[in-house]
N, C-alpha and C positions, 0 to 999 in steps of 0.2 A: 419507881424505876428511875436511876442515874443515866440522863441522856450521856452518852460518850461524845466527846469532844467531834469535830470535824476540821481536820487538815485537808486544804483543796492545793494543788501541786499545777500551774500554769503549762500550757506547754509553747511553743517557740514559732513565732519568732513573738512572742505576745507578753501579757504581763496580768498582775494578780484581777483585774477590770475582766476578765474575761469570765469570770466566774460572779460576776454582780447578780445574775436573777439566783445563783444557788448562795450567795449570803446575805441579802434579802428574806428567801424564802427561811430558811433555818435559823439565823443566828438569834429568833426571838425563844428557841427552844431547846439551843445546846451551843458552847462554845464555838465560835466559828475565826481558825485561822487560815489567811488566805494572802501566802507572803508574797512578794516580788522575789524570786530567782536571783542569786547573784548575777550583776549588770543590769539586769533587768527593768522596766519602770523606773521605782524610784528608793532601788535597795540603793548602799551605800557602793561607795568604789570599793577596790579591793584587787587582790589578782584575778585574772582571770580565771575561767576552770579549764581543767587540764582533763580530765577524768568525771566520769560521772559520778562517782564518788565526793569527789567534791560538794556536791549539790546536795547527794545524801547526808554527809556530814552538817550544810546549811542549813537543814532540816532537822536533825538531831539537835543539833544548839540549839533551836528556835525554842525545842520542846522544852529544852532543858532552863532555857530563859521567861520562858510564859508558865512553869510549873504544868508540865501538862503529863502526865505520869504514862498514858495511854491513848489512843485516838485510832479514829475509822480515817484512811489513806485515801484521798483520790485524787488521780491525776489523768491528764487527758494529753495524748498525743505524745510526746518527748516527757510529760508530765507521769504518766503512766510510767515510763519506763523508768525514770527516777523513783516512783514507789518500788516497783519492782527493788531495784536496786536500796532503799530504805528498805524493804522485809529480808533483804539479805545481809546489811546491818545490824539491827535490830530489832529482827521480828520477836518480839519479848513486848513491845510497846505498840503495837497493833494489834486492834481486836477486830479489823475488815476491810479488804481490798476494793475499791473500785477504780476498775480498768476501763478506762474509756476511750475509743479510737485511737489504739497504741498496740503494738506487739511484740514478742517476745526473741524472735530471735536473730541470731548477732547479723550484723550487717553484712550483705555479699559485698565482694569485690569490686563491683563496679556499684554499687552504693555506697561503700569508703572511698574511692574516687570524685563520684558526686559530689560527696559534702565536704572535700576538699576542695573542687572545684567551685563550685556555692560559695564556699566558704573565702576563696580568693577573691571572686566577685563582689561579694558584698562590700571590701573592705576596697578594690577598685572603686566602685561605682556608689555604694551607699545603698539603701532601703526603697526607694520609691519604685524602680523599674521591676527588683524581687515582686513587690508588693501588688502593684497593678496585673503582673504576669499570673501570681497563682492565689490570687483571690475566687476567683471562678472555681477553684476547687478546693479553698478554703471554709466554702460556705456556697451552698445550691446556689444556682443561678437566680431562682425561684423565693432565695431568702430576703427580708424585708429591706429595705434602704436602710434602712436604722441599726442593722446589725450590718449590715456591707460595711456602711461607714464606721460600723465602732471596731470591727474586724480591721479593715484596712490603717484603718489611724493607731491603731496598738502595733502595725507591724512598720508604720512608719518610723515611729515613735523610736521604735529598739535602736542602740546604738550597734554600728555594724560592726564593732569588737567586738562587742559579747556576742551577738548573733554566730561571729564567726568562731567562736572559741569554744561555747555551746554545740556548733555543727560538728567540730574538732573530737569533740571527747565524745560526743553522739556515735562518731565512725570509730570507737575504738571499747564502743562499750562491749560487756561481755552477754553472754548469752543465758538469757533467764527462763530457756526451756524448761530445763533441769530443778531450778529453782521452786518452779509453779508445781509440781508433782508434791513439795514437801509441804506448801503452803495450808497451817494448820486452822485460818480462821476462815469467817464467811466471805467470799470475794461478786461482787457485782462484774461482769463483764459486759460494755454497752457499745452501739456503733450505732450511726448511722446511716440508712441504709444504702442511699448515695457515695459513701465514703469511696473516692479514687485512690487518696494516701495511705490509708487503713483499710482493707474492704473488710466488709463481711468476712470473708472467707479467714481473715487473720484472727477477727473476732473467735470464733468457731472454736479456730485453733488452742486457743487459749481455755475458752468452757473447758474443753476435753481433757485438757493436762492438770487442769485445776481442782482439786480433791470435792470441791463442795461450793459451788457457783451456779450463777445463772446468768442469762445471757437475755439481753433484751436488745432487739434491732430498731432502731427507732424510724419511721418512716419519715419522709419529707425530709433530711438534711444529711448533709454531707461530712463534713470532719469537725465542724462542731455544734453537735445538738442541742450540746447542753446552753448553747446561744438561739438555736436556729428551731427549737423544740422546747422550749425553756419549761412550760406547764409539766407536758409529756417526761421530760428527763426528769426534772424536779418529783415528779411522784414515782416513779419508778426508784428514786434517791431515796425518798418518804421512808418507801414501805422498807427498802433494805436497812438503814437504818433505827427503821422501829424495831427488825431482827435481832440488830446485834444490841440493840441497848435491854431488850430483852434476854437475852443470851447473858450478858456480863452483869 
């Protein structure tokens, strides 16, 4: 059986470190790529993005640079919705979604407001005062010191161009309701069950529209389990991924 590669997709305001217990856990059993975002950590300069397409396009190069013909998508939070956005690309080169505390549809009005407003702020003020503010619902009250800390210092970290530019094209992405009805391979749908940013309920949403998924709630964490639950996400990753490498 050919393990299928694994592409992990960061989400915002953070960087490719957020995903350490799942490349760790896998990369001794199938390729594991896990880029920094344009701006990001520590990708290169570049322009800005404009469009979330952009991002997916950063993502096609990557495959197309590391020879990777195929791969299982996952992304979490803003990451999520950049794969979305890759199966609407290129869904010809993925062979499995996982959607992790992120959803599908386009931003209202006063959530395009928001992340323009945010987005004016950060380049005001810089990263620290964002960061202190919505840590609390970045990660359970309740999660370890050791992830608060590695959580908070990757949103330090971001520079608040790109954070802001990312918020930009975030408010003008398009709507992948529609999309998730055609979506022809196997998709993981996960959350948190805490999630304030993502709940449950958006999770849900997504199973339902998704031709052939499953849905797992993860208990104890908030918008990132896959830090705050690391074991728990990590096997729940396992088994789906034993599917599709089965499958292909």
């Amino acid at each position: 059986m050919t393990a299928i590669p694994l592409v992990l997709v960061h989400g915002h305001p953070f960087d490719h470190t957020m995903w350490r217990p799942q490349i760790e856990a896998f990369s001794a059993s199938r390729p594991v790529l896990a880029p920094d975002l344009r701006g990001y950590g520590t990708a290169p300069g570049g322009p800005p993005v404009e469009l979330f397409e952009d991002f997916a396009e950063d993502i096609e190069a990557l495959l197309d640079e590391q020879g990777v013909p195929a791969c299982v998508l996952a992304g979490l939070s803003m990451g999520g919705q950049i794969v979305m956005d890759c199966y609407r690309r290129f869904p010809g080169r993925i062979r499995g979604l996982v959607l992790a505390d992120t959803f599908a549809a386009v931003e209202t009005p006063e959530g395009v407001r928001a992340r323009h407003a945010m987005a004016d702020r950060l380049l005001r003020e810089g990263m620290h005062g964002y960061a202190d503010e919505v840590l609390g619902k970045m990660v359970a009250p309740y999660a370890s010191p050791e992830v608060r800390a590695h959580v908070h210092g990757m949103m330090t970290a971001t520079r608040p161009e790109s954070a802001a530019a990312a918020l930009r094209a975030r408010a003008a992405r398009p709507d992948y309701r529609e999309l998730l009805t055609r979506v022809t391979v196997p998709a993981l749908v996960t959350v948190g069950a805490d999630d304030t940013y993502t709940p449950v309920a958006d999770a849900e949403a997504m199973h339902t529209l998704l031709p052939e998924s499953e849905l797992h709630v993860i208990k104890g964490a908030a918008h990132l389990p896959n830090l705050e639950r690391a074991a728990e996400f990590n096997t729940v990753l396992g088994r789906f991924l034993a599917k599709v490498d089965a499958r292909s």
